[in-house]
C-alpha positions as CSV (number, residue, x, y, z in Angstrom):
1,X,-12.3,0.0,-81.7
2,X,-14.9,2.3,-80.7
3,X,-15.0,3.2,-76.9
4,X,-17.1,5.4,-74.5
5,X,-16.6,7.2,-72.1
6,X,-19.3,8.8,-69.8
7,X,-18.6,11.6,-67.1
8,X,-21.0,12.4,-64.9
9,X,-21.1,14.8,-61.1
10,X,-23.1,13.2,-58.3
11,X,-26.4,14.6,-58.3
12,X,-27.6,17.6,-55.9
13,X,-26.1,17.3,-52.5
14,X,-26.6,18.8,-48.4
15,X,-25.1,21.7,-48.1
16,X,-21.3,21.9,-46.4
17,X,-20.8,22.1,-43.1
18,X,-23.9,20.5,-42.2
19,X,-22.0,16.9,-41.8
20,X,-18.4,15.7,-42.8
21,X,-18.3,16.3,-46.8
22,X,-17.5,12.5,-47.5
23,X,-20.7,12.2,-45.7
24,X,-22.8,14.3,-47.4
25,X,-26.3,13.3,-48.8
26,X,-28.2,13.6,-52.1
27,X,-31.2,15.9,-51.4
28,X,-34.7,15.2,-52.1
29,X,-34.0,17.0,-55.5
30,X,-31.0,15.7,-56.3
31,X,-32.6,12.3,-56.0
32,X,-35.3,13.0,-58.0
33,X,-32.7,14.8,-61.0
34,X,-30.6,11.6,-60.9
35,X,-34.1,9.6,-61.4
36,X,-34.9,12.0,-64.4
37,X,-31.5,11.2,-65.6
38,X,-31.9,7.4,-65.5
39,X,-35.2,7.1,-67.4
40,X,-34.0,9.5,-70.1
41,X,-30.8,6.9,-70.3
42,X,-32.8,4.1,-70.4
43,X,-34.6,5.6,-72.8
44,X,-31.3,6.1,-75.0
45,X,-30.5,2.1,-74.6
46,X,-27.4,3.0,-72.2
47,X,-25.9,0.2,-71.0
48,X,-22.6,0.7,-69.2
49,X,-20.6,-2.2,-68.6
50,X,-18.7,-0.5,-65.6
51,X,-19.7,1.9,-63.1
52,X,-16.7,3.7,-61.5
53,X,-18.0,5.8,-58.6
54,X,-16.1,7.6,-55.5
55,X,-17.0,6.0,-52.1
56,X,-18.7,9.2,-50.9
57,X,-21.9,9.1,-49.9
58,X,-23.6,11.5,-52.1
59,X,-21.5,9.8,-55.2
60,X,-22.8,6.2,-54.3
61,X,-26.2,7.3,-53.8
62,X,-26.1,9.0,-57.4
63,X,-25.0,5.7,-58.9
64,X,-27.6,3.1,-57.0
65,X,-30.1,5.7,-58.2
66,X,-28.9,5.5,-61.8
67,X,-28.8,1.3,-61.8
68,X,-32.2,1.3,-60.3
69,X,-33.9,3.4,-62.8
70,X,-31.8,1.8,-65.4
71,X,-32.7,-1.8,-64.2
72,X,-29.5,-2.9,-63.6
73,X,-27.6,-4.7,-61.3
74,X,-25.6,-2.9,-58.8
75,X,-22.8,-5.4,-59.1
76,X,-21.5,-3.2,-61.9
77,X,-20.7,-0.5,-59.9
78,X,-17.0,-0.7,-58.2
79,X,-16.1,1.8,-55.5
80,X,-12.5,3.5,-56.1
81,X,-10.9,5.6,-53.6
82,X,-8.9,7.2,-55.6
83,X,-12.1,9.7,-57.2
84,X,-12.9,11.5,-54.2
85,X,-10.5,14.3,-54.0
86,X,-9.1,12.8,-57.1
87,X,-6.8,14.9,-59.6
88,X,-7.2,14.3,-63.5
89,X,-4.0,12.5,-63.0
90,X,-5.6,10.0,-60.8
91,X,-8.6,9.9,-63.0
92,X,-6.6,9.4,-66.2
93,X,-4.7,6.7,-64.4
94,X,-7.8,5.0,-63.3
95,X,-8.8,5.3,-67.0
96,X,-5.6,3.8,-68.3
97,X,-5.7,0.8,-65.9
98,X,-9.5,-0.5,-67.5
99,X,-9.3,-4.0,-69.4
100,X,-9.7,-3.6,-73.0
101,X,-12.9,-5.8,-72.2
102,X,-14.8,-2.8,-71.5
103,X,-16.3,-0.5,-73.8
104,X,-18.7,1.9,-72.4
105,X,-17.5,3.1,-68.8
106,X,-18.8,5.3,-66.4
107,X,-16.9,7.5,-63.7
108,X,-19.3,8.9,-61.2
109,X,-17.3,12.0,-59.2
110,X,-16.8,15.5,-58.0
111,X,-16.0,18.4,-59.1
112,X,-14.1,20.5,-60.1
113,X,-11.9,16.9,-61.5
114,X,-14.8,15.5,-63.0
115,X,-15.1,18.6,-65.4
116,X,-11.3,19.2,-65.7
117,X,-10.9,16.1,-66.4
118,X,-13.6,16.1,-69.5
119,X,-11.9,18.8,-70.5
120,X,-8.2,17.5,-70.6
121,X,-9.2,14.3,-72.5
122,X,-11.2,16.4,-75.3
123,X,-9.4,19.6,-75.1
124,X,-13.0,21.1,-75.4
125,X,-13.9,24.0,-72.9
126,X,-16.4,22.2,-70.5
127,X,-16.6,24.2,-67.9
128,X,-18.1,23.9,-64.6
129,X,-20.6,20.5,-65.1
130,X,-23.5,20.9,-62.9
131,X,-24.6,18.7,-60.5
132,X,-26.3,15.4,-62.0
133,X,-25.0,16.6,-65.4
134,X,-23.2,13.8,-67.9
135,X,-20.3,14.4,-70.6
136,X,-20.1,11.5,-73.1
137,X,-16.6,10.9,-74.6
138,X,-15.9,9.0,-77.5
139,X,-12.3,7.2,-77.7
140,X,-11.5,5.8,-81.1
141,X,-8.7,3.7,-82.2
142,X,-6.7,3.7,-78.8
143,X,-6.0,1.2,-76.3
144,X,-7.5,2.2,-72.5
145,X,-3.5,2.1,-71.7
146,X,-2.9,4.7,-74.4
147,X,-5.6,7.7,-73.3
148,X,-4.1,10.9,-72.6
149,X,-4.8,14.6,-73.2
150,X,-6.5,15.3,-76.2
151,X,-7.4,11.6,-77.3
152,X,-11.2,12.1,-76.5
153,X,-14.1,13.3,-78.6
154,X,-16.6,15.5,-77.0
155,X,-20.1,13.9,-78.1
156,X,-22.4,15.7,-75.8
157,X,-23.3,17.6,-72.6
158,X,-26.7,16.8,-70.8
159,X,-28.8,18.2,-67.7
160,X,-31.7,16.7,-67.1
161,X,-33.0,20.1,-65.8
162,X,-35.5,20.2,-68.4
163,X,-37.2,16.5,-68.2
164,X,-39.5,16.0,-65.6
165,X,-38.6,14.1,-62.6
């Protein structure tokens, strides 16, 4: 069975040092890119059945963003400790723990994980995603149990630098 996986980096955030880093918020740009984003997915008929976001508050403002232009309910989106300051082994263990249930999943995160971690399920060179940027992963024929390096298909990379916001 075909499965989906979508990567993206929280959108454009305050500068460090200004407050805690958990505490940082998306600027007036960077909630106006993740806007951009949502309408161009809607656009595309996305419809993620699980939104997997770090608690941070630049992360969580990137996803209510996303449901809200994607009018959808924010109940799909589930808070996980584990992705801020996560390692792709704590991301690939979050992965392995999803029900079978789901097909099209979204992790919402930082970097540099979020883009290492693209990179270790696809063996594709990545690189450093930008802010507000998405990877889509397909995942054929395995089990959410089974995923491991290399298992992933790289379908695309997207910035919504070029729509307008």
């Amino acid at each position: 069975m075909k499965k989906k996986l979508f990567l993206i980096r929280h959108a454009y955030a305050e500068d460090p040092g200004a407050v805690r880093d958990f505490e940082r918020h998306l600027t007036l740009e960077g909630q106006s890119t993740v806007r951009a984003l949502g309408r161009y997915l809607l656009n595309k008929a996305f419809d993620p059945g699980k939104i997997f976001c770090s608690p941070a508050a630049r992360t969580a403002e990137t996803a209510q963003n996303l449901v809200e232009e994607l009018e959808i309910s924010e109940s799909i989106i589930q808070f996980k400790d584990e992705i801020y300051n996560a390692s792709v082994r704590e991301l690939l263990s979050l992965i392995n723990s999803l029900d079978e249930s789901e097909q099209h999943v979204v992790v919402i995160g930082h970097n540099p994980a979020i883009s290492y971690f693209g990179e270790y399920l696809t063996n594709e060179g990545i690189g450093d995603m930008e802010p507000c940027s998405i990877v889509t992963i397909r995942l054929e024929n395995v089990k959410w149990e089974e995923v491991s390096q290399g298992e992933g298909t790289f379908v695309s990379y997207f910035h919504p630098n070029n729509l307008s916001a």
